[in-house]
Kinemage of the C-alpha trace (Angstrom):
@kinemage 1
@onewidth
@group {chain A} dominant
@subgroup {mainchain}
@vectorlist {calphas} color= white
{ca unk a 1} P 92.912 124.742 98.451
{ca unk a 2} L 95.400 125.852 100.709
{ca unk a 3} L 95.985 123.684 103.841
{ca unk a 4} L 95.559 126.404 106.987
{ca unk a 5} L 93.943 123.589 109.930
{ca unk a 6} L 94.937 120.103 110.847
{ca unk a 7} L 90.906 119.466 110.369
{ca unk a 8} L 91.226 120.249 106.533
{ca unk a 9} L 94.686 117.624 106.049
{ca unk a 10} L 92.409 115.474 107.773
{ca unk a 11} L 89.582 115.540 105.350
{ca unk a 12} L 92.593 115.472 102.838
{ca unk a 13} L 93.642 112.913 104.332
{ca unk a 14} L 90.970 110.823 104.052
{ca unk a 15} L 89.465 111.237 100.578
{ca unk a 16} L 93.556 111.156 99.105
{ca unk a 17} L 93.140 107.483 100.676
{ca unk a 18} L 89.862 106.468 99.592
{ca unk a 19} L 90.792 107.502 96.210
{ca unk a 20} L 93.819 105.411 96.289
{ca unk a 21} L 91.757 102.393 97.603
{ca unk a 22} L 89.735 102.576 94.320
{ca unk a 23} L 92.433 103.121 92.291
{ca unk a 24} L 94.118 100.096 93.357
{ca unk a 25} L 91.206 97.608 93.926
{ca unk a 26} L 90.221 98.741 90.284
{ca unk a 27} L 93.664 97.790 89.105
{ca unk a 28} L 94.168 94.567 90.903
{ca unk a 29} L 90.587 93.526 89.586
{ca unk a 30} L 91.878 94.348 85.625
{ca unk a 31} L 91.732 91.195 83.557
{ca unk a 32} L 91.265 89.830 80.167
{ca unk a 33} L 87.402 89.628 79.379
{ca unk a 34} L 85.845 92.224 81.152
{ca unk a 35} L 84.358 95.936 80.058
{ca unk a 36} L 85.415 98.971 81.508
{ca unk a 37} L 81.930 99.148 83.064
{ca unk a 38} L 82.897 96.434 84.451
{ca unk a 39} L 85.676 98.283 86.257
{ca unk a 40} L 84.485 101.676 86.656
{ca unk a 41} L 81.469 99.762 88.420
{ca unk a 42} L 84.344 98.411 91.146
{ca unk a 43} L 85.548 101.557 92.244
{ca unk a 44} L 82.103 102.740 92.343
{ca unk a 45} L 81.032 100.483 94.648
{ca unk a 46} L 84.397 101.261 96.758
{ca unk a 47} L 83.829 105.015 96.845
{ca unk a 48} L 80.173 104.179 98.272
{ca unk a 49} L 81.266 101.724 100.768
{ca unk a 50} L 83.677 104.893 102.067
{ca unk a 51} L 80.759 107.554 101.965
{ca unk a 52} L 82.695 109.122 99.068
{ca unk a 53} L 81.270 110.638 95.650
{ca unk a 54} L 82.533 110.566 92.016
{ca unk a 55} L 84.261 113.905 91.385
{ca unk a 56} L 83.724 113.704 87.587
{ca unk a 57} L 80.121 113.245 88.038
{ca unk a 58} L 79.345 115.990 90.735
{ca unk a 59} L 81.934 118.495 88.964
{ca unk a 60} L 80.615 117.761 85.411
{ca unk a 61} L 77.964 114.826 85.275
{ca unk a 62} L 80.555 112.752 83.581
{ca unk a 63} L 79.231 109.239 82.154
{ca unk a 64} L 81.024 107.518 84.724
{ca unk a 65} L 82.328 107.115 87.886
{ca unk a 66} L 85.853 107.030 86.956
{ca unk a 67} L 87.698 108.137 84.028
{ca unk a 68} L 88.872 104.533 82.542
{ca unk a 69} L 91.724 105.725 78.785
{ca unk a 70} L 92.349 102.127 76.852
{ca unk a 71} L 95.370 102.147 74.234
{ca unk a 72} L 94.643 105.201 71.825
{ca unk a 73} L 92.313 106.769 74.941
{ca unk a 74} L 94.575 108.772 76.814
{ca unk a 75} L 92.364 110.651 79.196
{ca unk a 76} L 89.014 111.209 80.446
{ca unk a 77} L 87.787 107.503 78.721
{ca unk a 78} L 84.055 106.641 79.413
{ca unk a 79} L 83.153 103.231 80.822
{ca unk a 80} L 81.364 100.669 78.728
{ca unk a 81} L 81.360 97.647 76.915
{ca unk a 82} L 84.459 97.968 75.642
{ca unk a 83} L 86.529 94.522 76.715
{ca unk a 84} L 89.742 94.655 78.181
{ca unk a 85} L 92.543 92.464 76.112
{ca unk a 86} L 95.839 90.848 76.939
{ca unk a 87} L 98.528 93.519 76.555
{ca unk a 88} L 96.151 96.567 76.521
{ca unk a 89} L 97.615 99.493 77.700
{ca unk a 90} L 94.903 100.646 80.666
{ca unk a 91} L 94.634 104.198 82.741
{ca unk a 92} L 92.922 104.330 85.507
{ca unk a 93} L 91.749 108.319 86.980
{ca unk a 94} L 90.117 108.102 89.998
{ca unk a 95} L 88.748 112.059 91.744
{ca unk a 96} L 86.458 111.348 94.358
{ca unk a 97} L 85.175 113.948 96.835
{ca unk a 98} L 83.680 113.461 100.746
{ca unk a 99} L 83.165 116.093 103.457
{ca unk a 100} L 83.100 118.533 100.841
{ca unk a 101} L 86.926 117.968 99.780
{ca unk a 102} L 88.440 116.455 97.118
{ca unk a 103} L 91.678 114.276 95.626
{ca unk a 104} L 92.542 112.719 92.779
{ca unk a 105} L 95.185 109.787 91.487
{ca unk a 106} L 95.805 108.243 88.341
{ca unk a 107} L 98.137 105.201 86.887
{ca unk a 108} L 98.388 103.128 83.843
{ca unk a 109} L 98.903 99.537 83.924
{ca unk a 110} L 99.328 97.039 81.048
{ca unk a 111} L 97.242 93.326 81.072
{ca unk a 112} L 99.511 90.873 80.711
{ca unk a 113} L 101.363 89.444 79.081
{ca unk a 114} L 103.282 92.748 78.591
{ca unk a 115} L 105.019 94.499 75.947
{ca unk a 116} L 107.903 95.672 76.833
{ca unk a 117} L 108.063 98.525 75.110
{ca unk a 118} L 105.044 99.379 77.446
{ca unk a 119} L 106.320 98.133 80.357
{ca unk a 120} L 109.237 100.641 80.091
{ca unk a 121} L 106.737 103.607 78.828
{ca unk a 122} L 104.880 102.874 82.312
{ca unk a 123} L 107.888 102.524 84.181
{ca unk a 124} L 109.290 105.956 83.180
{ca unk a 125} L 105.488 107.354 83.309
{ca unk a 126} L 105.933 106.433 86.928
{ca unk a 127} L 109.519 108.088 87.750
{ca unk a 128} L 108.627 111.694 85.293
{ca unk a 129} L 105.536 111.674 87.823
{ca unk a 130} L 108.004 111.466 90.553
{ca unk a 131} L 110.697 113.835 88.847
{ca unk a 132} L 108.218 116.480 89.467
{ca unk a 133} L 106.964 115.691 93.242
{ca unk a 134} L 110.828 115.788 93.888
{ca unk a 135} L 110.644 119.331 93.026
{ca unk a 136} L 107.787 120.467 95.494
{ca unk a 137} L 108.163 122.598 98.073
{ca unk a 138} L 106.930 125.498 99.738
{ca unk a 139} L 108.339 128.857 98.289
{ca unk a 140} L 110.158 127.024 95.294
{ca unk a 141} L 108.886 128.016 91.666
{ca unk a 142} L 105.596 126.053 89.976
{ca unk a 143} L 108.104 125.831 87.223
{ca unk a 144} L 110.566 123.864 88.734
{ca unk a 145} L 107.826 120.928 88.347
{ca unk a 146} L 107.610 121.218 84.839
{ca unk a 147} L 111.575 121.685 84.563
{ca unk a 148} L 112.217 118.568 86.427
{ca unk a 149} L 109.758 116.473 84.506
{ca unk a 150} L 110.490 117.902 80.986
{ca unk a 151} L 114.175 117.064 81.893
{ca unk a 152} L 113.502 113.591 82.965
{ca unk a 153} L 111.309 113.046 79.392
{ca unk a 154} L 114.117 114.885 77.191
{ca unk a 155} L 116.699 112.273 78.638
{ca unk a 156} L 114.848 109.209 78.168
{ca unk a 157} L 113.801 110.304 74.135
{ca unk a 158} L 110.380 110.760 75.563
{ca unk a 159} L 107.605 113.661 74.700
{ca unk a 160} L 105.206 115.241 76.870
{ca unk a 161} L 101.509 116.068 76.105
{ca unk a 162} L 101.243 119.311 76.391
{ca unk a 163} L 97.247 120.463 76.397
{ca unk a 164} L 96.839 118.310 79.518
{ca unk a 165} L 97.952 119.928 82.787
{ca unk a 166} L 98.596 119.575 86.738
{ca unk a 167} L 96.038 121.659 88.709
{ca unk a 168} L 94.797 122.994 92.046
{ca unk a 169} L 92.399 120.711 94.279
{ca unk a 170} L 90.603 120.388 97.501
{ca unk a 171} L 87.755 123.059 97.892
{ca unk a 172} L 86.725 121.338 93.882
{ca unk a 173} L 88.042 119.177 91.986
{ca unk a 174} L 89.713 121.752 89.505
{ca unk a 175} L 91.347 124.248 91.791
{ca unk a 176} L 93.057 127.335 92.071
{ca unk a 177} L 96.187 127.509 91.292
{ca unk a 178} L 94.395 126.525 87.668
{ca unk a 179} L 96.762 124.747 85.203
{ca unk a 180} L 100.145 123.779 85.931
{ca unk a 181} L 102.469 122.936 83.379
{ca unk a 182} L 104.102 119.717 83.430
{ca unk a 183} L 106.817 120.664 80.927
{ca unk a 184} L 109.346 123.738 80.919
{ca unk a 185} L 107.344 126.916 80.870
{ca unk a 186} L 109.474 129.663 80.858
{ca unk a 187} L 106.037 132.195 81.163
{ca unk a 188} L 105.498 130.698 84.647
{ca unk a 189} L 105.720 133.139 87.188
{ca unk a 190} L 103.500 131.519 90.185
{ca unk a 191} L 105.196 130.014 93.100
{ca unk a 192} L 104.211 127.427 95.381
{ca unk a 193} L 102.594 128.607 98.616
{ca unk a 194} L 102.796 126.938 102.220
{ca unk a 195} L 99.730 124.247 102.171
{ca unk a 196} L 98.865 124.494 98.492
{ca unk a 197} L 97.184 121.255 97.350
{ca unk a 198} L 97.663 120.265 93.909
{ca unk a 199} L 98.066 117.254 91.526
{ca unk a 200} L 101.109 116.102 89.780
{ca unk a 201} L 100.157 114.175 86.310
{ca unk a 202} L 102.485 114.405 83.529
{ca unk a 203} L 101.383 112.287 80.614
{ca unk a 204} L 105.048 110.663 78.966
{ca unk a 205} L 104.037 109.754 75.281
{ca unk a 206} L 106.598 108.101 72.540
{ca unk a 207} L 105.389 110.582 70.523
{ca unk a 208} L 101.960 112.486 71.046
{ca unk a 209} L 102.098 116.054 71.742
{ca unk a 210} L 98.612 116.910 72.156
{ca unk a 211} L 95.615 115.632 73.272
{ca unk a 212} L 92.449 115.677 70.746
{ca unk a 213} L 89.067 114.971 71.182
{ca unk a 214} L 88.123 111.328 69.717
{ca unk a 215} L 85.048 111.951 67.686
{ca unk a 216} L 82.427 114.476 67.203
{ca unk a 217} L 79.979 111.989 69.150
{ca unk a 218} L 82.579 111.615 71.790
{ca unk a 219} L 82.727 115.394 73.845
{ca unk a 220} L 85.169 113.535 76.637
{ca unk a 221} L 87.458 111.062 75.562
{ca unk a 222} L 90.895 112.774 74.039
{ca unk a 223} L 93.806 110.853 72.642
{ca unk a 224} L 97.157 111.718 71.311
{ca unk a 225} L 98.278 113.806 68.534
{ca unk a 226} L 99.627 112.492 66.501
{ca unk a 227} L 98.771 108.899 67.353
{ca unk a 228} L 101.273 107.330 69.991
{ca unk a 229} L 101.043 105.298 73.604
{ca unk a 230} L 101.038 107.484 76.437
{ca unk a 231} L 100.653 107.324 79.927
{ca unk a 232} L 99.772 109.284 83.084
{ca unk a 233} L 100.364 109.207 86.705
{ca unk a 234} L 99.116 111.419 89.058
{ca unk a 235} L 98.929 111.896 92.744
{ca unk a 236} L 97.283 114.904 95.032
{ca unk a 237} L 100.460 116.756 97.011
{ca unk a 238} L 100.245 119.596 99.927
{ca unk a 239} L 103.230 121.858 99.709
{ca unk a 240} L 105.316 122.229 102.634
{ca unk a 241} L 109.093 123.539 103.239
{ca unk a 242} L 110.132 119.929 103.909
{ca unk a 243} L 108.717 119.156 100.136
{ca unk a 244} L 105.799 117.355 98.807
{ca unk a 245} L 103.279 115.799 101.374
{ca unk a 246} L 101.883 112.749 98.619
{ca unk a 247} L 98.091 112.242 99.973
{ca unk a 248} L 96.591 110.052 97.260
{ca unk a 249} L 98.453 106.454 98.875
{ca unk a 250} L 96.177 103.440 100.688
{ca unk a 251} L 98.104 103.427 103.680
């Protein structure tokens, strides 16, 4: 999607923030005890109350309202009767869609009581995410996303997953401008027009490089290859020549 009329930043508008209400009701809920059903079924209920629709299910009949990645689950994790623990390393992906646009967020928490080394994984999973919104802005390079994250990651001793990818959103849920690298590309070419909507998700790993699909029996749930805790943060950005618009926040 492009942004062209103040009715379509509207819409934007308004789905970016209902995503962000689920996303944050679902991680303020999080506790010891519960499944990830559990969960997925409180943002559920919060996209309904808002007249909003899973993204994941429309798009692709996903098993689930929300994608919900526990400790070796890095993306795209089904809800069910899996039980949350103390110190479990937890994302959260919410894509919702309403008015015929869409947004989508992510963020990865830990239950307390935390481990530090996953506190500090988060933390930085939080400021790579931001290392690349930094570098938005209409007319600038799609590389200089990747660039600015891969930097960030390269300082801190961290790796990047590298199969997983930023991406176009608004008119569906995965977008023109297609995949957008979230780590130095030097084949990138495409720069970012006035309006363009688009996420910004790196996933900051000690370790993993790729993402794999779990099992056979398991066509949606991918972790890291080789094993290692990652995490991912993502918000929905317009592009404009002042920089990055964010328009996945709950206020």
């Amino acid at each position: 999607m492009t942004i062209t009329t103040e009715e379509q930043l509207e819409k934007l508008k308004a789905i970016g923030r209902i995503c962000a209400l689920a996303r944050d009701a679902m991680a303020a809920a999080m506790r010891p005890g519960m499944t990830t059903q559990e969960l997925d079924e409180i943002g559920a209920r919060l996209l309904a109350e808002h007249g909003a629709q899973s993204a994941p299910v429309v798009t692709y009949a996903f098993p689930g309202n929300t994608c919900i990645s526990v400790n070796e689950e890095i993306a795209h994790g089904i809800p069910g009767d899996r039980v949350l623990l103390a110190g479990d390393l937890v994302n959260i992906d919410v894509s919702a869609v309403k008015d015929g646009v869409f947004a989508d967020t992510g963020a990865s928490f830990v239950i307390p009581p935390e481990k530090t080394q996953l506190t500090a994984l988060c933390r930085d999973g939080k400021k790579a995410m931001w290392a690349g919104i930094r570098a938005v802005k209409s007319g600038a390079p799609l590389s200089d996303i990747g660039d600015a994250i891969g930097k960030f990651a390269k300082k801190g001793g961290y790796t990047l997953i590298r199969n997983l990818a930023s991406h176009g959103v608004g008119d569906s849920l995965h977008d023109e401008p297609g995949e957008i690298a979230t780590w130095p590309d030097r084949s990138e070419r495409r720069r970012m027009n006035d309006g363009l909507v688009f996420t910004i998700e790196p996933f900051l790993s000690l370790g993993g490089r790729m993402a794999d699909q779990k099992s056979d029996d398991d066509e949606w749930t991918l972790v890291s290859r080789p094993s290692a805790p990652c995490v991912q943060y993502e918000h929905t950005v317009v592009a404009t020549p002042r920089g990055a618009m964010v328009i996945t926040v709950a206020n």
